[in-house]
N, CA, C and O atoms as a Tripos MOL2 file, in Angstrom:
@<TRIPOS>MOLECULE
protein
  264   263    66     0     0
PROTEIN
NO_CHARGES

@<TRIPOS>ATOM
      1 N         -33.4590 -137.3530   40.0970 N.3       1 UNK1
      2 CA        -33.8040 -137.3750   41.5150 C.3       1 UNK1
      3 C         -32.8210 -136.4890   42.2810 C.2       1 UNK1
      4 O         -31.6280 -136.5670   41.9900 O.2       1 UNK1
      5 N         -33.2350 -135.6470   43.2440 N.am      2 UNK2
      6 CA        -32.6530 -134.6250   44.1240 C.3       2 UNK2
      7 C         -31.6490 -135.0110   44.9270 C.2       2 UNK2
      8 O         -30.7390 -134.2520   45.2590 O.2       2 UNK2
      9 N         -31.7670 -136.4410   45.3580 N.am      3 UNK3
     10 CA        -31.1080 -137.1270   46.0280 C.3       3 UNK3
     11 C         -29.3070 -137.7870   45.2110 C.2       3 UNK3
     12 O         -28.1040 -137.7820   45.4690 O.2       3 UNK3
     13 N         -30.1100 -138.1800   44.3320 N.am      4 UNK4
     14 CA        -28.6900 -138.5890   43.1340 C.3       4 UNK4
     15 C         -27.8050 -137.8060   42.9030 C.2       4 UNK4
     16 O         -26.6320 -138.1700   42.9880 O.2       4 UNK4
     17 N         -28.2160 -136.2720   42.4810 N.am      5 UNK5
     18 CA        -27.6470 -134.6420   42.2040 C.3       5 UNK5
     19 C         -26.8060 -134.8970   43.1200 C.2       5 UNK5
     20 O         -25.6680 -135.2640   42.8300 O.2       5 UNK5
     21 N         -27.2270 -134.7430   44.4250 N.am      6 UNK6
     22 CA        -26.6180 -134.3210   45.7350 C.3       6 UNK6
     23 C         -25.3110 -135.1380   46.3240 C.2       6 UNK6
     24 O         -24.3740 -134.7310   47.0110 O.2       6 UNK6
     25 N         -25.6750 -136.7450   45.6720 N.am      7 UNK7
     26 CA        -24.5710 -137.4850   45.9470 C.3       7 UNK7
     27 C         -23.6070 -137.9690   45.2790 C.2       7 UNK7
     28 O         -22.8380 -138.8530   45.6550 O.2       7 UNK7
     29 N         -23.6100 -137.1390   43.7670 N.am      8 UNK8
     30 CA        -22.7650 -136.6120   42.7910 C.3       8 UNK8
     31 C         -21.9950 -135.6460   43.1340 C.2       8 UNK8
     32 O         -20.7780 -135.5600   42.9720 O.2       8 UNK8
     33 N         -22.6170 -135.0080   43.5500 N.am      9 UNK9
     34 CA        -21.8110 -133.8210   44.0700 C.3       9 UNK9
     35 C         -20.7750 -134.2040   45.3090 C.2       9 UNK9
     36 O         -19.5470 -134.2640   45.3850 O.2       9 UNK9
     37 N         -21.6350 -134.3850   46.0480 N.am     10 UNK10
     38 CA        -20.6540 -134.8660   47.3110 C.3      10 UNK10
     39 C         -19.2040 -135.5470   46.8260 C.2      10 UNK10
     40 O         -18.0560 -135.2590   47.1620 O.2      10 UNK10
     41 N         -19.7290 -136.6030   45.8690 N.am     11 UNK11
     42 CA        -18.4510 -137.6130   45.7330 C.3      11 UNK11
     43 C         -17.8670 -137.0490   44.6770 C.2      11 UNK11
     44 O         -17.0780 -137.7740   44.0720 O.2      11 UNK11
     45 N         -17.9940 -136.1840   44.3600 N.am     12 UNK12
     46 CA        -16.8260 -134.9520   43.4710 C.3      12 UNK12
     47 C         -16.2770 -134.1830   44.1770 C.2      12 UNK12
     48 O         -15.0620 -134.3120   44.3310 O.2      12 UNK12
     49 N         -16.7980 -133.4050   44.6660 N.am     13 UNK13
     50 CA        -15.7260 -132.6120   45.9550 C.3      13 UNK13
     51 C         -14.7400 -133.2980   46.5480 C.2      13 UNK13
     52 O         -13.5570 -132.9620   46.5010 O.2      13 UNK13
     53 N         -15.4360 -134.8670   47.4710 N.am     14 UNK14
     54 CA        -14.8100 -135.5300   47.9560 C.3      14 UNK14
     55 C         -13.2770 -136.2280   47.3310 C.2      14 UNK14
     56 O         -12.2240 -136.4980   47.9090 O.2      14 UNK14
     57 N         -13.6500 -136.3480   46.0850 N.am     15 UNK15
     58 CA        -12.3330 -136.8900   45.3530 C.3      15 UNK15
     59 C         -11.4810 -135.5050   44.9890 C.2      15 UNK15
     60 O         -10.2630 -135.6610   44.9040 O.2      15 UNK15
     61 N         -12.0130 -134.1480   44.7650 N.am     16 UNK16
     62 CA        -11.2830 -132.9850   44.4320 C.3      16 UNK16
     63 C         -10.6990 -132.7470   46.3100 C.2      16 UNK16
     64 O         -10.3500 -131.6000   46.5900 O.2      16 UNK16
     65 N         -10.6630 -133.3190   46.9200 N.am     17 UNK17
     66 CA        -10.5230 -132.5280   48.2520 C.3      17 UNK17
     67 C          -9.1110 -133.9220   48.4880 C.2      17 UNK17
     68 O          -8.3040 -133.8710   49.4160 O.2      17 UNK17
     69 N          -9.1220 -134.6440   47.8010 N.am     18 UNK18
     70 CA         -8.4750 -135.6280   47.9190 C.3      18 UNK18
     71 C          -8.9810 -137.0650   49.0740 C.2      18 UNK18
     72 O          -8.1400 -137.9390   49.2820 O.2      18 UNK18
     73 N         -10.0180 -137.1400   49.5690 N.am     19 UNK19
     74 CA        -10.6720 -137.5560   50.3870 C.3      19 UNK19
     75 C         -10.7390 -139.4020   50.0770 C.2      19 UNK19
     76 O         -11.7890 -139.5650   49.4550 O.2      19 UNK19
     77 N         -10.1950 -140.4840   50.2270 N.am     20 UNK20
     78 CA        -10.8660 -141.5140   49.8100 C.3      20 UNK20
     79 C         -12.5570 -141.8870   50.2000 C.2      20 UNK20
     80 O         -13.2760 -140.8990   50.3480 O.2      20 UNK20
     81 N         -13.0290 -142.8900   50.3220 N.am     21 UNK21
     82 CA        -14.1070 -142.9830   50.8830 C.3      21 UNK21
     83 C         -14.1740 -143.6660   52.1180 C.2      21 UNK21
     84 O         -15.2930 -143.7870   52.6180 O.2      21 UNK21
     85 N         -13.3200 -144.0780   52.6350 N.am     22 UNK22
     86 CA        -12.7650 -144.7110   53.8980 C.3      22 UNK22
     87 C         -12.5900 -143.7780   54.9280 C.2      22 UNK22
     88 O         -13.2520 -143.7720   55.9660 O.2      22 UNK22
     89 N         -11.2660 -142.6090   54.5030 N.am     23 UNK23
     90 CA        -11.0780 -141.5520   55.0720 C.3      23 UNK23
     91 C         -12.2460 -140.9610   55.2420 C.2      23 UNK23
     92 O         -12.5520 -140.8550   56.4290 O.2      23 UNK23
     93 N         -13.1680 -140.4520   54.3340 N.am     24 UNK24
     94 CA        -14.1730 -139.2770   54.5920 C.3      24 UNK24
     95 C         -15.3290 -139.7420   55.4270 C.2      24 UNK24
     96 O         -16.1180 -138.9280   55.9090 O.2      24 UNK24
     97 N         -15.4720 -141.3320   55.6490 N.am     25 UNK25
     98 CA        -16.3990 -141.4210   56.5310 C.3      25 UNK25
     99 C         -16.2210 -141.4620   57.7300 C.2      25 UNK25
    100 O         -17.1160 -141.4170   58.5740 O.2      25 UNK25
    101 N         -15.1920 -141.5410   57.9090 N.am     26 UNK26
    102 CA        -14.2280 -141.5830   59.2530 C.3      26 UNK26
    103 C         -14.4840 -140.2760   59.8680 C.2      26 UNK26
    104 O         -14.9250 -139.9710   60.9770 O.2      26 UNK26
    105 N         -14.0400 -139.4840   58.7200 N.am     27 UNK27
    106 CA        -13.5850 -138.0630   59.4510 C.3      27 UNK27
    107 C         -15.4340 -137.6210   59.6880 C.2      27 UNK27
    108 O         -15.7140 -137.3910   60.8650 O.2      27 UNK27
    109 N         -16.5450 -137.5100   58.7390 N.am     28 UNK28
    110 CA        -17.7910 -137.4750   58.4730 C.3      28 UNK28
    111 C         -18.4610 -138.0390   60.4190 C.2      28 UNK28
    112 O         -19.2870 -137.5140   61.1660 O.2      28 UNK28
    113 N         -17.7930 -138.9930   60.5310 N.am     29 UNK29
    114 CA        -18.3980 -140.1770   61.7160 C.3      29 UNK29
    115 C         -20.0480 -140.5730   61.1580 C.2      29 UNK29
    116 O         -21.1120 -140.4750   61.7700 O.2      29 UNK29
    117 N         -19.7710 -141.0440   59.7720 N.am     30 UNK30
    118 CA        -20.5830 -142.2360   58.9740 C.3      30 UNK30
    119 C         -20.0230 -143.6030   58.7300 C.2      30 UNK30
    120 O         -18.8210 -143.7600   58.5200 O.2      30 UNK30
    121 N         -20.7130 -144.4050   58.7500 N.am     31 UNK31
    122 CA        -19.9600 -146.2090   58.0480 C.3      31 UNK31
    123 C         -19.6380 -145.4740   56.4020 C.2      31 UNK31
    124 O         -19.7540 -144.4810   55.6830 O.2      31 UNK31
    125 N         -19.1890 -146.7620   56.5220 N.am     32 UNK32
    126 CA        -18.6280 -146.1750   54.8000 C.3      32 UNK32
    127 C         -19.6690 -147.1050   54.3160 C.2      32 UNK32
    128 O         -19.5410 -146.9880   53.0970 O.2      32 UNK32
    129 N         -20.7810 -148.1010   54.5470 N.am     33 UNK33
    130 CA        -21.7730 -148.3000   53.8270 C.3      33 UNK33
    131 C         -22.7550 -147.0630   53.5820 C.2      33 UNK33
    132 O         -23.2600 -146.7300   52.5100 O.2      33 UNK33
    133 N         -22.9040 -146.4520   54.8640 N.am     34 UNK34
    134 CA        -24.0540 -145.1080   54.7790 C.3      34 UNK34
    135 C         -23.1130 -144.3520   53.8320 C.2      34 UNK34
    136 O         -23.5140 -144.7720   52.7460 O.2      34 UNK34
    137 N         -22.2070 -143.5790   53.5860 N.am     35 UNK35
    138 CA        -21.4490 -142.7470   52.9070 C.3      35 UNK35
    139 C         -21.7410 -143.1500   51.6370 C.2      35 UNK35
    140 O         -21.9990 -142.1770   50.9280 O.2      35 UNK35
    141 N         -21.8120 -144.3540   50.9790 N.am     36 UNK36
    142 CA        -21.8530 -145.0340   49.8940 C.3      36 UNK36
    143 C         -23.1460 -144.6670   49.4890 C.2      36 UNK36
    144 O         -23.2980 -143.7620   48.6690 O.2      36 UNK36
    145 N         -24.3290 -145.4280   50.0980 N.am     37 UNK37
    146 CA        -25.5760 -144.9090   50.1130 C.3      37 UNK37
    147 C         -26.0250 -143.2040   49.8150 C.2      37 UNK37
    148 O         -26.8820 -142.7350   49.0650 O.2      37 UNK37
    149 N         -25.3310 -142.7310   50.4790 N.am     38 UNK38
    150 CA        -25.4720 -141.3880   50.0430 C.3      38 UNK38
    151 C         -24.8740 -140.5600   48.7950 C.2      38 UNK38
    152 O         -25.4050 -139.7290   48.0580 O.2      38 UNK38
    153 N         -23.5540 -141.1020   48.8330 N.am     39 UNK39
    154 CA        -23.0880 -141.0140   47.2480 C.3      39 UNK39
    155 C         -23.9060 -141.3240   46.0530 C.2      39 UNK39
    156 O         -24.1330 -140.3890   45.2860 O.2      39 UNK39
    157 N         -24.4380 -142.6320   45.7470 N.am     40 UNK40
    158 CA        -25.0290 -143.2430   45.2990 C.3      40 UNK40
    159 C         -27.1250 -142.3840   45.3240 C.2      40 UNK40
    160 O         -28.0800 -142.7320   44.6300 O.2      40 UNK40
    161 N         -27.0950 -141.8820   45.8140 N.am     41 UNK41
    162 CA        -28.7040 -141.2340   45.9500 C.3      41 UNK41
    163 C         -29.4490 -142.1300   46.7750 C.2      41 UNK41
    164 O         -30.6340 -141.8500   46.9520 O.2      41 UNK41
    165 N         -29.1200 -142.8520   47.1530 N.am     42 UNK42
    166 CA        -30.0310 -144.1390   47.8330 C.3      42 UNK42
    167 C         -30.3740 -144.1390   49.2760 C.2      42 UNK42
    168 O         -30.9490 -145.0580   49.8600 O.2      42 UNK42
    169 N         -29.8790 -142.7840   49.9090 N.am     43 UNK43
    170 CA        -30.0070 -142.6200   51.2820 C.3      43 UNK43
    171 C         -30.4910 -141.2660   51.6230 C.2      43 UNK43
    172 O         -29.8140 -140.5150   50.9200 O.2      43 UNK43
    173 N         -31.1140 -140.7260   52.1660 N.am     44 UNK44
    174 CA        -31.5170 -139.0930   52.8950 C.3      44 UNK44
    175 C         -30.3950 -138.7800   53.2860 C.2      44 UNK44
    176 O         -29.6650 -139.4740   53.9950 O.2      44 UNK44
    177 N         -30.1270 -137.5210   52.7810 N.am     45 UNK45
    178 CA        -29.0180 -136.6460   54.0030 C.3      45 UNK45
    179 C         -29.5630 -136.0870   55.2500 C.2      45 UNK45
    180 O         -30.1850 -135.0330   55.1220 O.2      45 UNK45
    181 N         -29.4800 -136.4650   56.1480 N.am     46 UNK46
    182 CA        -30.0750 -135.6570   57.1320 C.3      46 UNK46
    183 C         -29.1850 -133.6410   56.8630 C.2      46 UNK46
    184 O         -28.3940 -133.1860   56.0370 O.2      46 UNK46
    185 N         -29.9340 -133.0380   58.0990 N.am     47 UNK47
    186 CA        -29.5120 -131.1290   57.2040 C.3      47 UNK47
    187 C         -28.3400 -131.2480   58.0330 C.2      47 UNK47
    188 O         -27.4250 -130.5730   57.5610 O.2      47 UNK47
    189 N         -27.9740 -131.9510   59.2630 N.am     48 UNK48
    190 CA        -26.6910 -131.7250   60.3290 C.3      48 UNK48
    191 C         -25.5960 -132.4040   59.4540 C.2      48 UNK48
    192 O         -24.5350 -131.9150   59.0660 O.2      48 UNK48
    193 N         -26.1500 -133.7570   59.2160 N.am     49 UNK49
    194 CA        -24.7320 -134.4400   57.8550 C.3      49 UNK49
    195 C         -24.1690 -133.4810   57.0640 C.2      49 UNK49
    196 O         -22.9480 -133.4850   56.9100 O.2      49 UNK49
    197 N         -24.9640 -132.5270   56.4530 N.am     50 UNK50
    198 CA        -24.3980 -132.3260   55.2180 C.3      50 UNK50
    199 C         -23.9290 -131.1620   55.5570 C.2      50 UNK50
    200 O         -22.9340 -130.9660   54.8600 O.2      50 UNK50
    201 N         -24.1350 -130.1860   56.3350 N.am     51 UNK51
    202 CA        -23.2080 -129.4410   57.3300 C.3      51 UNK51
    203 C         -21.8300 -129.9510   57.5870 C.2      51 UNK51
    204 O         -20.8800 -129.3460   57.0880 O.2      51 UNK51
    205 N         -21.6680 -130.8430   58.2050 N.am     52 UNK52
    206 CA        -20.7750 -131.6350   58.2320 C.3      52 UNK52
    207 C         -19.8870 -131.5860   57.6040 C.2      52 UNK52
    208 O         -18.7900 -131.0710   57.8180 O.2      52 UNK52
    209 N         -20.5240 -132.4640   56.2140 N.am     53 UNK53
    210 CA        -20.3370 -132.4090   55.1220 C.3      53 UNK53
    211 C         -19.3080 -131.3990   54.7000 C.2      53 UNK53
    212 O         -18.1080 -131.6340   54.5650 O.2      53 UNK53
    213 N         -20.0440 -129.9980   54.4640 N.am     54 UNK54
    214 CA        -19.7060 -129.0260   53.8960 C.3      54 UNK54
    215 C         -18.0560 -128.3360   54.6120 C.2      54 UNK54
    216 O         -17.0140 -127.9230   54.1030 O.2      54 UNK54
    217 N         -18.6790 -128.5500   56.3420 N.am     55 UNK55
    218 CA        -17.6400 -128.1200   56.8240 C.3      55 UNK55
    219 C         -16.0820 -128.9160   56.3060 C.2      55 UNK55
    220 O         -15.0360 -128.4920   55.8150 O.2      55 UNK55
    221 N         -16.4560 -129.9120   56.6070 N.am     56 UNK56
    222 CA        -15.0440 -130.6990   56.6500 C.3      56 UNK56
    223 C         -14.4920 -130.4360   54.6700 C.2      56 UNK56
    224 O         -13.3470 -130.0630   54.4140 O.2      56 UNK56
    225 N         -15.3290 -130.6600   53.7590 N.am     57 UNK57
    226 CA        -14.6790 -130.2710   52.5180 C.3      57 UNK57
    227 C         -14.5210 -128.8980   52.2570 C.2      57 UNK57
    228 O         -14.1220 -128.7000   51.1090 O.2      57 UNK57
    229 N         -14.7610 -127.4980   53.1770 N.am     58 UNK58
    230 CA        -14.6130 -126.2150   53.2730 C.3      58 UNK58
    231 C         -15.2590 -126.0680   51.8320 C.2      58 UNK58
    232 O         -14.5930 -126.3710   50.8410 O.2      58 UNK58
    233 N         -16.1800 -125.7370   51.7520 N.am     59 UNK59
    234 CA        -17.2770 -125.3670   50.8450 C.3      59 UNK59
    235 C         -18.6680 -125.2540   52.0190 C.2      59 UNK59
    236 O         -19.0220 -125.7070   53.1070 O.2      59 UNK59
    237 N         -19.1910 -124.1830   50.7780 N.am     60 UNK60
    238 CA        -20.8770 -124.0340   51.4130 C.3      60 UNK60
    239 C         -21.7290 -125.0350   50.9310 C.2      60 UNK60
    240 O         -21.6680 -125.4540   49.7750 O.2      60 UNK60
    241 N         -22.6830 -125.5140   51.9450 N.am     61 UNK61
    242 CA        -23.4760 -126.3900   51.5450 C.3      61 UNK61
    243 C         -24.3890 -125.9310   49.9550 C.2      61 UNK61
    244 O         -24.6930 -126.8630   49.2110 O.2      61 UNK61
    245 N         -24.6820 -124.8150   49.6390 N.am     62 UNK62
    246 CA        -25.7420 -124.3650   49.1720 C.3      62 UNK62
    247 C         -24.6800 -125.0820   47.8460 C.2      62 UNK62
    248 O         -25.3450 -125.6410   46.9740 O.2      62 UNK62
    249 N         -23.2290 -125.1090   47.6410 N.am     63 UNK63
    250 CA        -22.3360 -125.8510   46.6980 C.3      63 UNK63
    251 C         -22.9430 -127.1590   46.4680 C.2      63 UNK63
    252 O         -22.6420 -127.7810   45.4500 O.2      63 UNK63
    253 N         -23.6730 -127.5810   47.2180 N.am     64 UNK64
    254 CA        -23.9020 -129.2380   47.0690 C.3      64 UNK64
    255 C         -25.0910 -129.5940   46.6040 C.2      64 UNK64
    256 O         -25.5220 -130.4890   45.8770 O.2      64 UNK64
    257 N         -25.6450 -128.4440   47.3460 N.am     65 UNK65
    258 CA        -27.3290 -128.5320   46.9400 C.3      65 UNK65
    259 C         -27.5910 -127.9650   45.7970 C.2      65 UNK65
    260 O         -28.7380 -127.6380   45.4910 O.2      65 UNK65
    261 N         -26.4690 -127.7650   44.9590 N.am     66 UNK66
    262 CA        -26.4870 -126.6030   43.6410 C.3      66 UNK66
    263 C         -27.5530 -125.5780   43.6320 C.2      66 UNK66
    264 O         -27.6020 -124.7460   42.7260 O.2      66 UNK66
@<TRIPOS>BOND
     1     1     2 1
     2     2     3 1
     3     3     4 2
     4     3     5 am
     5     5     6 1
     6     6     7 1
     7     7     8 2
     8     7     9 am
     9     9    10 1
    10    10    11 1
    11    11    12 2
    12    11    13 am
    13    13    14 1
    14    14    15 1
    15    15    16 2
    16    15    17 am
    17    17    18 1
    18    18    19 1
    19    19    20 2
    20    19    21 am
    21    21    22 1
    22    22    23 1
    23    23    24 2
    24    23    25 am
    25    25    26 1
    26    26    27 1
    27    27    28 2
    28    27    29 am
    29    29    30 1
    30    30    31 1
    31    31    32 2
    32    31    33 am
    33    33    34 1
    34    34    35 1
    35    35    36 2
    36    35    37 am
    37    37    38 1
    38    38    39 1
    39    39    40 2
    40    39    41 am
    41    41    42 1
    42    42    43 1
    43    43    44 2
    44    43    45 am
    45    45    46 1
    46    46    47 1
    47    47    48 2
    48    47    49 am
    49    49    50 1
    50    50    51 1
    51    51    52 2
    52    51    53 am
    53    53    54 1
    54    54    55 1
    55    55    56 2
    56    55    57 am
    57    57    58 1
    58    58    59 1
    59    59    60 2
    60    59    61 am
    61    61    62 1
    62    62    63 1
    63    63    64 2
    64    63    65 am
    65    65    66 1
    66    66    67 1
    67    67    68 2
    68    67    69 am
    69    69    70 1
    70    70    71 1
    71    71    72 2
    72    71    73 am
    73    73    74 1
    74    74    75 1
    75    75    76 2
    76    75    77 am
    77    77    78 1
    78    78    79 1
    79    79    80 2
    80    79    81 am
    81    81    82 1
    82    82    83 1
    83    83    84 2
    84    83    85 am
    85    85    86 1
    86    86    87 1
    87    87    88 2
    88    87    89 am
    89    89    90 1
    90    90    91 1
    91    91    92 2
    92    91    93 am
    93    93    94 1
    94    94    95 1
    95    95    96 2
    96    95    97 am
    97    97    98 1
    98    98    99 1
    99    99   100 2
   100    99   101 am
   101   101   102 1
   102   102   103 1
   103   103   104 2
   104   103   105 am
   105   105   106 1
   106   106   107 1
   107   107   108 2
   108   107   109 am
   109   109   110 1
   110   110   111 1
   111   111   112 2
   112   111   113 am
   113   113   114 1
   114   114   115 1
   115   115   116 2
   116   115   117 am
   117   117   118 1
   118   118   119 1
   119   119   120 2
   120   119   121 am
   121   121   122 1
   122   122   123 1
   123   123   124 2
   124   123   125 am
   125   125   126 1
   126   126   127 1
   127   127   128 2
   128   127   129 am
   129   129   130 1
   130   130   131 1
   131   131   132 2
   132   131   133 am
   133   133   134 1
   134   134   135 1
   135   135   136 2
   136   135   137 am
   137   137   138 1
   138   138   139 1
   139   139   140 2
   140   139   141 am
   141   141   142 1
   142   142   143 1
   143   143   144 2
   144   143   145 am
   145   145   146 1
   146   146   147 1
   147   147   148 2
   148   147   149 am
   149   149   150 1
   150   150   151 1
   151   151   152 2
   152   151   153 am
   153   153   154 1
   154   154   155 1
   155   155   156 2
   156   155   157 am
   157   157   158 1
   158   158   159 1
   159   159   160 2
   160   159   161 am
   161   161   162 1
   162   162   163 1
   163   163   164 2
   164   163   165 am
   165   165   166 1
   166   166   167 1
   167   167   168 2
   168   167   169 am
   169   169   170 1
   170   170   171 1
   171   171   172 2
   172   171   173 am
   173   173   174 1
   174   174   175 1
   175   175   176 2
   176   175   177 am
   177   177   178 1
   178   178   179 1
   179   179   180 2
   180   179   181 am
   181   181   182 1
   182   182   183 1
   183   183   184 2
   184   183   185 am
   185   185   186 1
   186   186   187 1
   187   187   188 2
   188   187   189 am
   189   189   190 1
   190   190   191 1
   191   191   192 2
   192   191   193 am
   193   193   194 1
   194   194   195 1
   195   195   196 2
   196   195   197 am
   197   197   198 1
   198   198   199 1
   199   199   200 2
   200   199   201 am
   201   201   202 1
   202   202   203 1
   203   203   204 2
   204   203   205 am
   205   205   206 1
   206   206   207 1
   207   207   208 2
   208   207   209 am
   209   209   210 1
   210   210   211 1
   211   211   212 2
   212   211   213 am
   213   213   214 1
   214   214   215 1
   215   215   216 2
   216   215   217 am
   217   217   218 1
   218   218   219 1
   219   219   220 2
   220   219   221 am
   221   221   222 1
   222   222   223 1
   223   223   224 2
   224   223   225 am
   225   225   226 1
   226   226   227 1
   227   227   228 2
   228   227   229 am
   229   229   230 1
   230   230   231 1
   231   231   232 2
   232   231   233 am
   233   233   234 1
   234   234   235 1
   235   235   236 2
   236   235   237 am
   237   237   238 1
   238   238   239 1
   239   239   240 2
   240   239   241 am
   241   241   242 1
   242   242   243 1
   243   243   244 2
   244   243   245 am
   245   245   246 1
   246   246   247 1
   247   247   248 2
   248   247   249 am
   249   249   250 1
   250   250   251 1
   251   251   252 2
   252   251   253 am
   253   253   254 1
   254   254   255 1
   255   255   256 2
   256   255   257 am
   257   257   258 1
   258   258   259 1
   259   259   260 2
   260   259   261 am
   261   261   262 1
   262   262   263 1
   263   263   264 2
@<TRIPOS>SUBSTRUCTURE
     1 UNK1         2 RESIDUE 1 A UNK
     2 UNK2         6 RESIDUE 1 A UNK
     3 UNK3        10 RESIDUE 1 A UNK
     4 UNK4        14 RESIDUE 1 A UNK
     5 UNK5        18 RESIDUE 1 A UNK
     6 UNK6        22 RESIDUE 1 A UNK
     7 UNK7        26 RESIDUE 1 A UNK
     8 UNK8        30 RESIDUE 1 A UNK
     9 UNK9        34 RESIDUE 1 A UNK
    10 UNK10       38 RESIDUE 1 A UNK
    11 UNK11       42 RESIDUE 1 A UNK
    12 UNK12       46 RESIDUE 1 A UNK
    13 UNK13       50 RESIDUE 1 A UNK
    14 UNK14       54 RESIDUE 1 A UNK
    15 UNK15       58 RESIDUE 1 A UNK
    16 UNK16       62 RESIDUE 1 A UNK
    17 UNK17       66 RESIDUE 1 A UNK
    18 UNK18       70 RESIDUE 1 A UNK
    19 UNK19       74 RESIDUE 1 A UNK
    20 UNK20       78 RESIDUE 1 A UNK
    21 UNK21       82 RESIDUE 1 A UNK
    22 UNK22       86 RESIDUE 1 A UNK
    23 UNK23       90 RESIDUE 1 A UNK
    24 UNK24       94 RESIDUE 1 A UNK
    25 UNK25       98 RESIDUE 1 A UNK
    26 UNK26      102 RESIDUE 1 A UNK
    27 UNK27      106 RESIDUE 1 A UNK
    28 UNK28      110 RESIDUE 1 A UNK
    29 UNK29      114 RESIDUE 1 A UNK
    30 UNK30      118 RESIDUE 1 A UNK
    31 UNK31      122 RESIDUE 1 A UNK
    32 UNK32      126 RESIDUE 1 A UNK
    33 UNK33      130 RESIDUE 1 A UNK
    34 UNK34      134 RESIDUE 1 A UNK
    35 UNK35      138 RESIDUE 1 A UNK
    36 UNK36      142 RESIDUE 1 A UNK
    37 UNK37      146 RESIDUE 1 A UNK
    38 UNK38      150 RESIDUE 1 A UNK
    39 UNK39      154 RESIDUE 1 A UNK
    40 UNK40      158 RESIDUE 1 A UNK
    41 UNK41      162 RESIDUE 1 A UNK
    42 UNK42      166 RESIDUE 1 A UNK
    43 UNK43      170 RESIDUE 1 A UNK
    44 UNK44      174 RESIDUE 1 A UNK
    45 UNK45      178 RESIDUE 1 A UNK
    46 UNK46      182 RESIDUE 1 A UNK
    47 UNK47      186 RESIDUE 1 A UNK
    48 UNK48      190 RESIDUE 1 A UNK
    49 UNK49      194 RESIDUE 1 A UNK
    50 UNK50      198 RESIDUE 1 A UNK
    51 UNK51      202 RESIDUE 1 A UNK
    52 UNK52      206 RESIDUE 1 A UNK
    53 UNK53      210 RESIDUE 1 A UNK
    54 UNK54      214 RESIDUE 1 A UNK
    55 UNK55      218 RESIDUE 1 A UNK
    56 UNK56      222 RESIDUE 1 A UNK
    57 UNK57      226 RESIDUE 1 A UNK
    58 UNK58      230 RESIDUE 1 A UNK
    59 UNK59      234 RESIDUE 1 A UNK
    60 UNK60      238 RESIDUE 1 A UNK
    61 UNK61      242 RESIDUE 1 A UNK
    62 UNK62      246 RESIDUE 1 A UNK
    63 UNK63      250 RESIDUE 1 A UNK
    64 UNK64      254 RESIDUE 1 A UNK
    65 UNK65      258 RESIDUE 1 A UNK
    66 UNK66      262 RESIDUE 1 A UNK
């Protein structure tokens, strides 16, 4: 699922960026239940999140979306 890929990815960067999951939803301005959810494949990224996303771990999104 496209969704799972995506929130594999995320939560690899996130731990290579040094990020906990507390911190990154903070900084993100997500709950750390939604963050989880999305890690996990179980939630939609909206396209502005993962912008976000991308910005704050300085990578291109197109990195996430492999």
């Amino acid at each position: 699922m496209e969704r799972s890929r995506i929130g594999r990815r995320i939560k690899a960067y996130r731990k290579l960026k040094g990020y906990t999951q507390v911190d990154f939803a903070k900084v993100i301005g997500v709950s750390l239940n939604e963050l989880g959810s999305i890690e996990r494949g179980t939630r939609e990224i909206s396209e502005e999140l993962l912008e976000k996303i991308a910005e704050t771990l300085i990578i291109d999104k197109e990195e996430i979306l492999g």
